[in-house]
C-alpha positions in Angstrom: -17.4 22.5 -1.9 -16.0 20.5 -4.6 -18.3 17.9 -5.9 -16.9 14.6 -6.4 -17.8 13.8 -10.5 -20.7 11.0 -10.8 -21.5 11.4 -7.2 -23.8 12.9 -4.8 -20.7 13.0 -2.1 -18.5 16.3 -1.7 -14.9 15.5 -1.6 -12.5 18.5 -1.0 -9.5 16.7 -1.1 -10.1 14.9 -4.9 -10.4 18.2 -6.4 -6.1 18.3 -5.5 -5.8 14.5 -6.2 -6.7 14.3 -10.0 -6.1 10.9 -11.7 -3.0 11.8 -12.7 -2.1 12.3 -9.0 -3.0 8.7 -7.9 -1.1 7.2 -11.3 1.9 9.4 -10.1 1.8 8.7 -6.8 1.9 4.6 -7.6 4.7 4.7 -9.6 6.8 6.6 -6.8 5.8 4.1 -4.4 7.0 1.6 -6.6 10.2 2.9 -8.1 10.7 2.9 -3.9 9.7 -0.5 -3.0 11.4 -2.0 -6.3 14.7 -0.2 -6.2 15.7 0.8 -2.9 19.1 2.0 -3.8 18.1 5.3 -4.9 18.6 9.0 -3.0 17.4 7.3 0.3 17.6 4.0 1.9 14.8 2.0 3.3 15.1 -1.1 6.0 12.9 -3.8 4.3 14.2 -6.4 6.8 11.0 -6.4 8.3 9.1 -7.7 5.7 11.7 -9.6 3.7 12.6 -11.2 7.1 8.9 -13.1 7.0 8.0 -12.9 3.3 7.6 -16.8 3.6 4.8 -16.4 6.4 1.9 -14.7 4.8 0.1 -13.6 8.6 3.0 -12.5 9.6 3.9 -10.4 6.5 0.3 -8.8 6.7 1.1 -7.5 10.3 4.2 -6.8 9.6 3.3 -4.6 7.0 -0.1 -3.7 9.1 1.9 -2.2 11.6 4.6 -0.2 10.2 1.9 1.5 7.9 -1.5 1.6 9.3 -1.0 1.0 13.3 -2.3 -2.0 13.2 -6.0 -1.3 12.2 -6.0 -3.3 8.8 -9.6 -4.0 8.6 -10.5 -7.5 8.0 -11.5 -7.6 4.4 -8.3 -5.7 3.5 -6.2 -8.2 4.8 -8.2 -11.3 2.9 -7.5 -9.4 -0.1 -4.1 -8.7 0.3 -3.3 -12.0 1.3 -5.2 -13.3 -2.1 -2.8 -11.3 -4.1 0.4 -11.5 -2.2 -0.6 -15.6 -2.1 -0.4 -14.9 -6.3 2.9 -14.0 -6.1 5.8 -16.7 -7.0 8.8 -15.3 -5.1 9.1 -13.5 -1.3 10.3 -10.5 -2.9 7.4 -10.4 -5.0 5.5 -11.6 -1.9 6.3 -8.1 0.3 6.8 -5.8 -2.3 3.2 -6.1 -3.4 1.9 -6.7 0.2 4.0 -2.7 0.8 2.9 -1.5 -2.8 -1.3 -2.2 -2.3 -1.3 -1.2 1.6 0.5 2.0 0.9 -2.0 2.8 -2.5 -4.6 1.8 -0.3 -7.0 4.6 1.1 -6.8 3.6 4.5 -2.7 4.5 3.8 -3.7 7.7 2.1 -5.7 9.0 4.9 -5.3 9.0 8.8 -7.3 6.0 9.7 
C-alpha cells in the first residue's frame, strides 16, 4: 500500500495522481470552461443562464456535477470566490473550474 508522503494515511490512488497530475488536470478543465470552441462543444446555458443569481448558480452547478450533495461549507466557499468575481462569465466559470478541481468532483461522492 502506497503511503501518502508526510502522512500516516495510505492512499493508493495518489501514488497515479502525482502533482503534476492535479496541475495538468486544472489546466484541461480550464482550457474547457474558458474556450469552449475547441474539438467538442459544451452547453453552458445552464450556468450562464443564472450567473447573476449566486444560489442558483451553486445548484446549478451542484447538480450537473455532484448530484446535488455539495456539502455546506463547500458551497460558502464557492460562493465567497465566485461573489469575488466582477463579471457572470467570470462568475460560472470559476463556480465550474473549483467544483470540478474539487475532491468531492474527483471522487464518487
Amino acid at each position: 500500500m502506497y503511503h501518502v508522503p508526510k502522512s500516516p494515511l495510505f492512499g493508493p490512488e495518489f501514488q497515479i495522481y502525482t502533482p503534476t497530475e492535479a496541475v495538468l488536470r486544472g489546466n484541461f478543465i480550464w482550457a474547457i470552461i474558458s474556450n469552449p470552441a475547441s474539438d467538442f462543444t459544451l452547453t453552458m446555458t445552464p450556468f450562464t443562464s443564472v450567473a447573476g443569481n449566486l444560489q442558483q448558480l451553486i445548484d446549478a452547478v451542484d447538480q450537473a456535477l455532484l448530484y446535488g450533495r455539495m456539502p455546506q461549507n463547500m458551497r460558502q466557499s464557492l460562493a465567497k470566490a465566485i461573489s469575488a468575481q466582477s463579471d457572470n462569465a467570470g462568475r460560472w466559470q470559476t463556480a465550474l473550474y473549483l467544483t470540478a478541481l474539487s475532491g468531492y468532483y474527483a471522487v464518487q461522492y
